[in-house]
N, C-alpha and C positions, 0 to 999 in steps of 0.2 A: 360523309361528304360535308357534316357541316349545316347542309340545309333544312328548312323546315318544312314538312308536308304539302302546307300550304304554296310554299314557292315552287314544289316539284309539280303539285298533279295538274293537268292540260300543259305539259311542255314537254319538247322534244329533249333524249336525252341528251342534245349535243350539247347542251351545258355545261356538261364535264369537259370539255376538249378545251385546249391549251394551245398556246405558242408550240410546243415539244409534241405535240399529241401526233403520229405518225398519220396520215391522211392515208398512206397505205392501206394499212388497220382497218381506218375509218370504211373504206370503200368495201373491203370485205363483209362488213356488217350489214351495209347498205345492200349489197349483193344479194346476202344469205335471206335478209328479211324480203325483197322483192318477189324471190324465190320461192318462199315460205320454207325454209332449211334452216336447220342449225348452225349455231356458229361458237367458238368459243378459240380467245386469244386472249394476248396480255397489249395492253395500251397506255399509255401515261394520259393518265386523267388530273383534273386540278378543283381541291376543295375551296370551297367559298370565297375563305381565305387568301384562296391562290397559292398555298400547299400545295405542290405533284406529290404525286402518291400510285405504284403501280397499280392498276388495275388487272384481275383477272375476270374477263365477263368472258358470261355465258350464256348465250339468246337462244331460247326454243318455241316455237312455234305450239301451240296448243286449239286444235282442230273439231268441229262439230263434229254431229253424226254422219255428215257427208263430207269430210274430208276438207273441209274449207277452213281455213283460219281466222278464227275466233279475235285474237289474240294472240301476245308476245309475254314469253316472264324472260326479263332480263336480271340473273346474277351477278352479284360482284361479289369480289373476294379479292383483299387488298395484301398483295404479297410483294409489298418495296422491303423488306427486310431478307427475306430469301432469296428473290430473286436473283439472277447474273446481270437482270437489267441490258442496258445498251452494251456489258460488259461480252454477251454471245455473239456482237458483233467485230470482237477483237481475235486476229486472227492468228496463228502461226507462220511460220513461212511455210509449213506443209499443209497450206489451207485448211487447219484444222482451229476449233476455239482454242484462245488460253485455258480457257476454264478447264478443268479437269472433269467434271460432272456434269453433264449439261438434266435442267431444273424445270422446263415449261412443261415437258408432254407428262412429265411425273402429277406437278399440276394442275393440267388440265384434264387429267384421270378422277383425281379425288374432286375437281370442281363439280366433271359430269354424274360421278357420281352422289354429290350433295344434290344437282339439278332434279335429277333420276325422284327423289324423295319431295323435291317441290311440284314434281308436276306428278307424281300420283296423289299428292293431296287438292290440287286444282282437278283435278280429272277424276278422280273418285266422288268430289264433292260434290258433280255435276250428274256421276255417272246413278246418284244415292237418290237422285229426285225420281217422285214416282211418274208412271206413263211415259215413261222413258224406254226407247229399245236400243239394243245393243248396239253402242257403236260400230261401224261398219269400217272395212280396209280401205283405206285410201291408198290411192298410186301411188303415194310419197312414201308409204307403208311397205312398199313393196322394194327390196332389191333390184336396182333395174340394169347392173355395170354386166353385157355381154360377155358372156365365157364364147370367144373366137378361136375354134380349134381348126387344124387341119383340115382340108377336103379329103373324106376317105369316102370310099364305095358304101353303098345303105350296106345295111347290115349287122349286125353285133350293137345295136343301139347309136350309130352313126349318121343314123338316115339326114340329117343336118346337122350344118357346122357350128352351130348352138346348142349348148346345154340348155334344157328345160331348169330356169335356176329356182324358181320356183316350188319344184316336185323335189329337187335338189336340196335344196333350204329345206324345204318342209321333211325330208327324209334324214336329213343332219340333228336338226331339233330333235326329233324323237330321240335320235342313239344319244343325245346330248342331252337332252331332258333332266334337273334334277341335280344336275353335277355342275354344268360348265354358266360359265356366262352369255347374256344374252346376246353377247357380240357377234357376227360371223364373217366370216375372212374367206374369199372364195376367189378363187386363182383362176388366169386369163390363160391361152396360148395363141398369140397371133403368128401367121408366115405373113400374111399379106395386110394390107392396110386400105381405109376406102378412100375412094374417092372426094371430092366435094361433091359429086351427084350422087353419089349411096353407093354405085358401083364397087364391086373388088377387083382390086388391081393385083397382077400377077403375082405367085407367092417369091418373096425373096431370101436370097442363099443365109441370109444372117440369121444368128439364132433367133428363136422365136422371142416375142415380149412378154415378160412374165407380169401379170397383176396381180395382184393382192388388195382387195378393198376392206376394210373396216369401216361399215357402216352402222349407225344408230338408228333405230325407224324410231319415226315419230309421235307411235302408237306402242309407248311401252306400257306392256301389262303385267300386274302387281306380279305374276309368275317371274314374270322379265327382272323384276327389281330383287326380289328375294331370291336369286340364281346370280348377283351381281353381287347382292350383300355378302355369299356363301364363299363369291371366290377368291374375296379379302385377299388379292394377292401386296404382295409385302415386296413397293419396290423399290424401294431404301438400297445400297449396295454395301457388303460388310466397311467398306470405308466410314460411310454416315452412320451406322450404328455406334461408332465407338464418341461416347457420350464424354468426353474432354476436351478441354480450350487446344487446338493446337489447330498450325498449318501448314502448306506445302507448297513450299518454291520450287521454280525451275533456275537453274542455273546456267540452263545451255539457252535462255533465253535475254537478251539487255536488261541489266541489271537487277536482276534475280527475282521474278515478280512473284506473287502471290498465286499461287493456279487453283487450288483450292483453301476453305476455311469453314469449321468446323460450324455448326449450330450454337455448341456452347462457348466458342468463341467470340461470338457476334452479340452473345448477350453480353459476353464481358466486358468489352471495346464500347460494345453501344453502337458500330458502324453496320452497315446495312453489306450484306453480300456484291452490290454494285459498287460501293464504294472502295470494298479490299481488292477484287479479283484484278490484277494485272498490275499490281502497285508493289513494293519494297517495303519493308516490315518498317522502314525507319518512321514512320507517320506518327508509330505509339508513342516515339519519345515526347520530352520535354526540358524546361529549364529545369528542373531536377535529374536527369536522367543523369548518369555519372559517363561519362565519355571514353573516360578509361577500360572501362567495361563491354562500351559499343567496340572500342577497338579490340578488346579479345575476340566480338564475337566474329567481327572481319576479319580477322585473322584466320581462326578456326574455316573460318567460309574459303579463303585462299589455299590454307592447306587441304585443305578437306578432311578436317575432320571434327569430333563429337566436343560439345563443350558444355558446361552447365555453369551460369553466374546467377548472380541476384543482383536486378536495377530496378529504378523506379520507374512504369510506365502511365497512361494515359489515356483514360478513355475519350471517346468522341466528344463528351459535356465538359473535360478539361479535368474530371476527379482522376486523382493519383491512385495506383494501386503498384504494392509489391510484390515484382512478378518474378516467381521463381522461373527462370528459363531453359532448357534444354535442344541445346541444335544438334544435329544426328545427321552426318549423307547415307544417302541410298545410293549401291549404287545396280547397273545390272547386269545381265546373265555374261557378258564379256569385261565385266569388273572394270566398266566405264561409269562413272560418277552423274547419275542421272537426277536425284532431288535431291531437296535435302529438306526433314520436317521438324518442325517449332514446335516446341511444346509446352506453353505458357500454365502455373501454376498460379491463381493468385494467395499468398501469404498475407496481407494485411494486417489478419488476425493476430499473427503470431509474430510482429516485429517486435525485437527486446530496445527501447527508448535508448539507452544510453549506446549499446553497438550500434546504432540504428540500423539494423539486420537482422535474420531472421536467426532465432536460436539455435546453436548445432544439429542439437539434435534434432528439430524440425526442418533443420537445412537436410541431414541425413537422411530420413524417412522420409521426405517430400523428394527429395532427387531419387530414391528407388521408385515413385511414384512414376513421374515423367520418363525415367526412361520405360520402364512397364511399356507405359502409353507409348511413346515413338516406336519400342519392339511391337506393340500391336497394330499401330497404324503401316508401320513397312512392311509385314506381314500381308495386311491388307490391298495395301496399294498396289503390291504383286500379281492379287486378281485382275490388275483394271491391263489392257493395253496402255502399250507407251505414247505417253501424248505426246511424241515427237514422230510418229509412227505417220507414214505416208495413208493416204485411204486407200489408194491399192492393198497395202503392203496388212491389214487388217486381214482378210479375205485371201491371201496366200495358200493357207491352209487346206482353202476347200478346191483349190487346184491341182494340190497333189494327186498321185495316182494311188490306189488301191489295191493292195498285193492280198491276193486270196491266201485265209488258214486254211490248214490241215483236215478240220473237220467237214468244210462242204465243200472244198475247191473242186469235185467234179461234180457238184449237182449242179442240173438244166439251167438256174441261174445266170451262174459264175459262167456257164459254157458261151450262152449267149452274150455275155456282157463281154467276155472274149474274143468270141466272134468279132465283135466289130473295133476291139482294141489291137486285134492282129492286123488289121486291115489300114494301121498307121490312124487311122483318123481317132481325137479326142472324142470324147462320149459328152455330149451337151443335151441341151435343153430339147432341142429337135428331132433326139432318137426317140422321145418318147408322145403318146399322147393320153390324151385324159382320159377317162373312166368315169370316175366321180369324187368328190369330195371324202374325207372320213372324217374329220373332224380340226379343230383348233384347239391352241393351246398358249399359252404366253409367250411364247418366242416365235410361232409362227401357226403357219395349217398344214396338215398333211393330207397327201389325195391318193388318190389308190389312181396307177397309171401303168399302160401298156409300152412293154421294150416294141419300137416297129418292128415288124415282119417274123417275130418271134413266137410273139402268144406270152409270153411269159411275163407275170404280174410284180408290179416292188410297190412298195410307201414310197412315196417322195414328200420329205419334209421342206416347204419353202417357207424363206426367213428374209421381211426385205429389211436391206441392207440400212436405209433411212431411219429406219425406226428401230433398230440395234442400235445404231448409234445413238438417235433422240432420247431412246430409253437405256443408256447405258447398260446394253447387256452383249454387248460386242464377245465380252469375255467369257460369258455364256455358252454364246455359239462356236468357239473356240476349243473351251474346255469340252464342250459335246462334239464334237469332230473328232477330238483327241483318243477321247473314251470309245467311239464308236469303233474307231481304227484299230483298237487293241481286242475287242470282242471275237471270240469263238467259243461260243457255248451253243449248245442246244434252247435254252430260256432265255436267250439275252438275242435282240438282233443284230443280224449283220450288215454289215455295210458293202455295199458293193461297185461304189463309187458315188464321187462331190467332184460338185463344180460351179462355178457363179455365172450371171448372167450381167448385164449393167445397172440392176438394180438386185437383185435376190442373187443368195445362197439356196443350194439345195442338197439336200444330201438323198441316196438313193438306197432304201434298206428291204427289209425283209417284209412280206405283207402276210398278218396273219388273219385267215380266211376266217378263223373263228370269232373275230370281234376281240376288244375288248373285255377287262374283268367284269368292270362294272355295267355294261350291258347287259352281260349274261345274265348279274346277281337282279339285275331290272326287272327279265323277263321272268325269274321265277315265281311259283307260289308263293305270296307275302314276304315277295323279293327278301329271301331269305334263302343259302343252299343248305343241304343235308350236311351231317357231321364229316360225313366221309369226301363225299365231295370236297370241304372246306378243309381237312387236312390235305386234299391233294393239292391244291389250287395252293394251299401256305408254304407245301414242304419247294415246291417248285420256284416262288419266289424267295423264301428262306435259301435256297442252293445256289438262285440267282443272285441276288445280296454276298455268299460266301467268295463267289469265283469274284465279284467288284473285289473284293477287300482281298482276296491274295493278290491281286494285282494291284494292290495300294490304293484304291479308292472307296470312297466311302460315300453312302447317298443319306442324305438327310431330310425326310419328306416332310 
């Protein structure tokens, strides 16, 4: 920030705030601290100087032995180079971002988790003093978001329309012990809604509201954090891994802007991620740029197609650099011309004085380069949905219906889930009710749930839609749809219908009573199985693995 010690301690932090500074933002902060909750967002803050500079903070509350807050540790982390900035607020016409990637909740993941490692050393160091007793549960520490289920008759663990979440939580952790993260995601089903006096109002005919909370308690413990360090999930999208200068226009949007741009692009440029996204590549040029050159590559952009020159461009500070270039269209599955991506080489190095160009052969082997790279980046890009894609039209998939294989189509399942598909009516959220929780996983929670009036048990995996999107893994949920749809094996589940809600995806699969692998291998003797045990348990997923790959897929763990 610029400032010295001295000028920070006894003052509020609003010193950072700005002219630009979103009072929105601001107010959420203010909120969470009142509250004694966490909070973490991105805000334009301004150094001493009066430099803006984004801000990624992260406020956590740090609590005595009774639950009361001590204290606040507030993080920053200054991400104006990555970020999309004010740039997430530029839209499509299918109210979708320009951007191609969206950059905060990715983020705000790795913030919480650097947070995770500040406040076990603030809360160890307290926890280390002696005649000290153990810190005790606070309210805050508890889960408190109501699982509101149907009214059924006592009975079968119904006796009220609340889950114990609680015993709930506390029986998840165990099977999750060791393996998963300390997160937990635990799914609502309302019919009815209350009143402003607490009363419940009649249940209504719409489908139920599905929730999904992920929350952090307050009170993480060193167990908490080394189950968070373990689950290192890696969630870059093959697009950001491909480590070269290049970017990707849209074309079907006013005059061709930038939707995405690469990591190693931004160091070459010098420009900041807010600066490119939604702009026209011509910004690199300059009074050296050769014009003749710009016009091949409008050219090539009109006809649509591939080109590779060599001009001089321009970084952000005004330094020249010679950039071998390469433009490529993409286009897609109906051979409609949907990107088209840049693929900047810089040469410098290698320009020969008197041609003032790069030398043949460097010209030759640097163009096998870039296109390499644009054949991997459109590869890539493949994964993602189309950013011109409506948000309905994302979630299509898990509206189709479910045509039963060969192998179970008359077991008590499929019979019942027929039942009520002969009867004209969709199969939604509201044939089913809950049970209990089984676990989480990075795209969503699955809960073990009852078909009505059946008996008969499935998985239901919910996936909310919001956070597919925040977390760019839309195409995730897609390609698992796909996969699931094509399944009939004995070791692989089945699916037995999908469908969305106004917020979540859900898919409805096979429940296997026996748990989990790793459960099992939990509960045994020096959680270890015998030889034979372990060839059966390997040959079954080895068989499971073979039937993926005759059906052309491949799983990479």
């Amino acid at each position: 920030t610029g400032y010295s010690a001295k000028e920070i301690i006894g003052r509020n932090c609003r010193f950072l705030q700005g002219p630009e500074t979103d009072q929105n933002e601001v107010s959420k902060i203010r909120d969470a601290v009142k509250a004694g909750k966490s909070f973490c967002g991105r805000l334009l803050n301004y150094r001493k100087d009066g430099t803006p500079f984004w801000n990624l903070l992260t406020v956590t509350p740090i609590r005595d032995d009774n639950g009361k807050v001590i204290k606040f540790i507030g993080m920053q982390v200054e991400v104006s180079k990555y970020t999309e900035g004010l740039s997430d607020k530029r839209m499509r016409p299918n109210e979708m971002p320009v951007s191609l990637i969206r950059y905060d909740d990715r983020q705000k993941e790795k913030a919480m988790s650097s947070m995770t490692e500040v406040v076990q050393t603030v809360k160890h160091r307290r926890a280390d003093s002696p005649e000290r007793e153990p810190p005790k549960a606070s309210d805050a520490d508890k889960i408190s978001s109501p699982l509101v289920a149907p009214a059924t008759p006592s009975g079968g663990g119904y006796k009220s329309p609340y889950w114990d979440l609680k015993k709930e939580e506390s029986r998840m952790s165990k099977m999750m012990s060791g393996r998963k993260s300390g997160r937990s995601s635990l799914m609502g089903f309302k019919v009815g809604k209350r009143s402003s006096v607490g009363s419940r109002e009649p249940a209504v005919v719409e489908a139920p509201e599905l929730k999904m909370t992920v929350e952090r308690t307050n009170s993480w413990e060193r167990a908490e954090r080394e189950k968070d360090i373990r689950q290192g999930l890696d969630l870059a999208t093959t697009l950001e891994r491909i480590e070269k200068n290049f970017v990707i226009t849209d074309p079907r949007l006013p005059d061709n802007p930038i939707i995405f741009a690469s990591d190693s692009f931004l160091e070459l440029t010098e420009y900041t991620r807010e600066e490119i996204l939604g702009r026209n590549c011509r910004f690199l040029q300059g009074s050296e740029t050769d014009q003749t050159t710009v016009d091949k590559i409008r050219e090539a952009i009109r006809e649509q197609k591939e080109v590779t020159v060599q001009l001089i461009n321009y970084t952000k500070s005004g330094k020249k650099f010679w950039n071998l270039f390469h433009l490529q269209p993409m286009w897609d599955q109906k051979g409609e011309l949907q990107y088209f991506i840049g693929v900047q080489l810089d040469g410098s190095d290698h320009v020969e004085p008197l041609r003032n160009r790069l030398s043949e052969n460097t010209e030759i082997q640097s163009a096998k380069l870039v296109k390499a790279t644009a054949g991997n980046v459109d590869e890539a890009v493949r994964e993602l949905p189309d950013a011109n894609l409506r948000p309905e039209d994302l979630w299509a998939m898990h509206s189709l219906s479910v045509s039963p294989k060969p192998h179970k189509r008359n077991n008590s399942s499929w019979r019942a889930i027929e039942k009520i598909i002969e009867t004209g009516e969709k199969i939604s959220l509201k044939h089913f009710k809950p049970v209990k929780p089984l676990g989480c996983g990075d795209t969503g929670s699955v809960h073990l749930v009852e078909l009505q009036g059946s008996g008969e048990l499935f998985a239901m995996k919910a996936m909310d839609k919001s956070v597919m999107l925040n977390r760019n893994k839309v195409h995730r949920a897609i390609i698992e749809r796909e996969i699931y749809s094509l399944l009939d094996h004995p070791f692989l589940p089945t699916l037995y219908t999908s469908f969305q809600t106004p917020t979540h995806v859900c898919l409805i699969t096979d429940f296997c009573p026996g748990g989990e692998l790793f459960a099992a291998l939990d509960k045994q003797p020096l959680k270890i199985f015998r030889e034979d045990s372990a060839r059966f348990y390997a040959a079954e997923v080895v068989i499971g693995l073979e039937y993926l790959h005759c059906l052309g897929m491949y799983y990479i763990p």
